[in-house]
C-alpha positions as CSV (number, residue, x, y, z in Angstrom):
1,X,-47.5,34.0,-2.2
2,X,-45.2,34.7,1.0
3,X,-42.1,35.8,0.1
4,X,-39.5,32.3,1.2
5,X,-36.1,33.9,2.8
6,X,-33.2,31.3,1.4
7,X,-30.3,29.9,3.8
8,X,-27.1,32.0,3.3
9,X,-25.1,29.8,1.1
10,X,-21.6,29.6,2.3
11,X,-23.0,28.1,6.0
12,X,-25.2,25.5,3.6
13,X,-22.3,24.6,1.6
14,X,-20.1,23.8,4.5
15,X,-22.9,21.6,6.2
16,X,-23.2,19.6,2.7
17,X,-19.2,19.3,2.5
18,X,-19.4,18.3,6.3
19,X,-21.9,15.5,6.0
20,X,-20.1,13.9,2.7
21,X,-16.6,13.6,4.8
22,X,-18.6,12.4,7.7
23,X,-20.0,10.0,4.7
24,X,-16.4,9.4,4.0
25,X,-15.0,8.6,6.8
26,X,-17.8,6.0,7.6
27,X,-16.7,4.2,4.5
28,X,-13.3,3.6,5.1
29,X,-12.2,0.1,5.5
30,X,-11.4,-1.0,9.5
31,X,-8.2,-1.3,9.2
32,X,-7.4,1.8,8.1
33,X,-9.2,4.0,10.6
34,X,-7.2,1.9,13.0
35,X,-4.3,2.3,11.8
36,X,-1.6,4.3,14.2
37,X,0.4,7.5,13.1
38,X,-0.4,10.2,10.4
39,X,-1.9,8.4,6.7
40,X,-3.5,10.4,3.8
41,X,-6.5,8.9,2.3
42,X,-7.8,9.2,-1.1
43,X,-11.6,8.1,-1.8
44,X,-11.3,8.6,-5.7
45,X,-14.8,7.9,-6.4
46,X,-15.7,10.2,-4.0
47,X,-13.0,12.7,-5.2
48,X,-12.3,13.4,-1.4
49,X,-8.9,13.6,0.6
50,X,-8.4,13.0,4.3
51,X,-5.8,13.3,6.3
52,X,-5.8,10.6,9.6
53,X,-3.8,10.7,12.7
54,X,-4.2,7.3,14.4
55,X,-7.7,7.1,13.0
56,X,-8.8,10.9,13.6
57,X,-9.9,13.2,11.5
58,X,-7.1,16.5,11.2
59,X,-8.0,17.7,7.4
60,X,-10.2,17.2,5.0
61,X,-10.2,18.6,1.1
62,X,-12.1,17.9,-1.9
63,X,-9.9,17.2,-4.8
64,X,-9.9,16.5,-8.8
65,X,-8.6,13.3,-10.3
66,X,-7.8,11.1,-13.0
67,X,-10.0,11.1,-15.9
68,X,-10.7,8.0,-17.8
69,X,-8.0,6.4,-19.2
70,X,-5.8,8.2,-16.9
71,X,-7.6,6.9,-13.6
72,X,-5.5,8.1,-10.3
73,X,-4.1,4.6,-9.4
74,X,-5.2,2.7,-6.6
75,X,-2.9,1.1,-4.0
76,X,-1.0,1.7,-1.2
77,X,2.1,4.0,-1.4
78,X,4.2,6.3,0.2
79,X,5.4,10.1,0.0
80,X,9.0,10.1,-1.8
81,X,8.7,13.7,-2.7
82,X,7.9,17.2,-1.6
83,X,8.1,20.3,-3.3
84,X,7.4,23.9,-3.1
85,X,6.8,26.2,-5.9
86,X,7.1,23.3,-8.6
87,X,8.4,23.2,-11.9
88,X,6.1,21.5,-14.5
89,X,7.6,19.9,-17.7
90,X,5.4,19.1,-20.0
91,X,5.3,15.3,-20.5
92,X,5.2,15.6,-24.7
93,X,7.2,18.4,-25.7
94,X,9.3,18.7,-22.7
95,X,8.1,22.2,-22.1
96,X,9.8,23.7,-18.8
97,X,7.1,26.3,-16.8
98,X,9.0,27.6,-13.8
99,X,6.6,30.8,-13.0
100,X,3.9,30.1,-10.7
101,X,0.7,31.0,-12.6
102,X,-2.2,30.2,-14.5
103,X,0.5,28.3,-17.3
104,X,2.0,25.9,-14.1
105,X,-0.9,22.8,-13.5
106,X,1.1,22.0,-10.4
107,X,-0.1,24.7,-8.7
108,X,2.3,25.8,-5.8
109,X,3.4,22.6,-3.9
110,X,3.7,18.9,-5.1
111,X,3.8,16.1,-3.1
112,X,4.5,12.4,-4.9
113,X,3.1,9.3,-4.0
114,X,3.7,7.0,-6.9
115,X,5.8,6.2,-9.7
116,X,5.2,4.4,-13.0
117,X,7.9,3.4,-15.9
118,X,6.1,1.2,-17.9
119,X,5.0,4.4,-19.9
120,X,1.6,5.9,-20.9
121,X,-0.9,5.6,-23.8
122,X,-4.6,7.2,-23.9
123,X,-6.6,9.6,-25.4
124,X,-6.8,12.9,-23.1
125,X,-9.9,14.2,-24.5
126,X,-8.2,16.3,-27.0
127,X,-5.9,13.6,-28.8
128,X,-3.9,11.1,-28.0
129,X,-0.9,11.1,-26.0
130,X,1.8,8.9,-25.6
131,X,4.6,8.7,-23.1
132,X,7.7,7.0,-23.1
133,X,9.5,6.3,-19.5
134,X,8.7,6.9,-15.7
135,X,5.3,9.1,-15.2
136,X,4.7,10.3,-11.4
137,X,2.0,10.8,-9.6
138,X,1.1,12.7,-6.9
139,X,-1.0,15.9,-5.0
140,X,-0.6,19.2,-6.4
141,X,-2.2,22.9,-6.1
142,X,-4.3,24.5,-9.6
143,X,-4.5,27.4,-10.3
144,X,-7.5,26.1,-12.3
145,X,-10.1,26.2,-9.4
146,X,-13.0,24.8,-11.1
147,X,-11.4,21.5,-11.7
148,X,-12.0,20.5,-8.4
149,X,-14.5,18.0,-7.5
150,X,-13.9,17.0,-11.5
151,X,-12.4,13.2,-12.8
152,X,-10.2,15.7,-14.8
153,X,-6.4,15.6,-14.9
154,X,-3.7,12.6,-16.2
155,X,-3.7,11.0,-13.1
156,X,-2.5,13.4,-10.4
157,X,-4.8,15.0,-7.4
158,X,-5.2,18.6,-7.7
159,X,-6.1,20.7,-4.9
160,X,-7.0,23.7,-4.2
161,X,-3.7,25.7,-3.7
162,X,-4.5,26.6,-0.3
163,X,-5.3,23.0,0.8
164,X,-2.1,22.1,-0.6
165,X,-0.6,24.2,1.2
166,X,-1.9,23.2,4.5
167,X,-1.3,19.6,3.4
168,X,2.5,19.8,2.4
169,X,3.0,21.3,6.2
170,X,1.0,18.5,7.9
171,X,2.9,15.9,5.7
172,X,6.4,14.3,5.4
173,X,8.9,11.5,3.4
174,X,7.3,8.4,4.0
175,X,3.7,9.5,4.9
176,X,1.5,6.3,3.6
177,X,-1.0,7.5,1.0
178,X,-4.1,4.8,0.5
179,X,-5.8,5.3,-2.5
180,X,-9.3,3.4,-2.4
181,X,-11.6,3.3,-5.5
């Protein structure tokens, strides 16, 4: 048997990643790779982010998003919110986390793109959780790396805190978010 030398991964990975946004971006509706200024769009199913600029390409992430029962809406929206090093309170209990570490889900920048008062009532996998008042959605870091690519959180879109990061800087208020099925 000859001895078969395998590609080096990293340069395999990044052609694979390549082709699926080049996959995404041929799937977007007309109308929005026409559309003029900066937009963010979310392909949930595809659990892939980009970032337009009068219908060009300037970033590209893969994300995490809502599991079932707490799917990621779909819509059109707008950012209301940015913020850097976030504090998450916990949505039962009310539990503040102000560190930024493996106990914060937001990761180190938010950015929000919806909000919801008509309250929440699923089962998260673990048990059911019910919440009374305004939820909100939006993009946040993780410093739980391996949910990426995952339909994983309560609704939000976790990045990688790095992508965050470069999207909170290419981003403002008012910055319409699309998020297709």
């Amino acid at each position: 048997m000859l001895p078969v030398t395998l590609p080096e991964s990293l340069p395999l990975l990044q052609a694979a990643s390549m082709d699926s946004v080049m996959e995404a971006l041929a799937s977007l509706p007309e109308e929005l790779r026409e559309q003029k200024d900066r937009q963010i769009v979310l392909l949930r199913g595809r659990r892939r982010l980009l970032l337009l600029e009068n219908g060009n390409l300037r970033l590209a992430f893969p994300v995490a998003t809502g599991m079932p029962g707490w799917e990621t809406p779909t819509g059109s929206f707008a950012v209301f919110q940015k913020i850097d090093q976030p504090v998450w309170v916990h949505p039962v209990t009310g539990e503040r986390v102000e560190e930024q570490g493996p106990d914060n889900p937001l990761g180190s920048h938010w950015i929000a793109f919806q909000r919801d008062c008509l309250g929440r009532d699923a089962h998260d996998g673990d048990r059911w959780i019910t919440i009374k008042g305004c939820t909100t959605t939006g993009f946040h870091g993780t410093p739980h790396r391996w949910t990426v690519g995952r339909a994983i959180s309560h609704g939000c879109v976790r990045l990688y805190n790095e992508d965050v990061r470069r999207l909170y800087g290419q981003v403002m208020l008012g910055t319409q978010v699309t998020v297709l099925p």
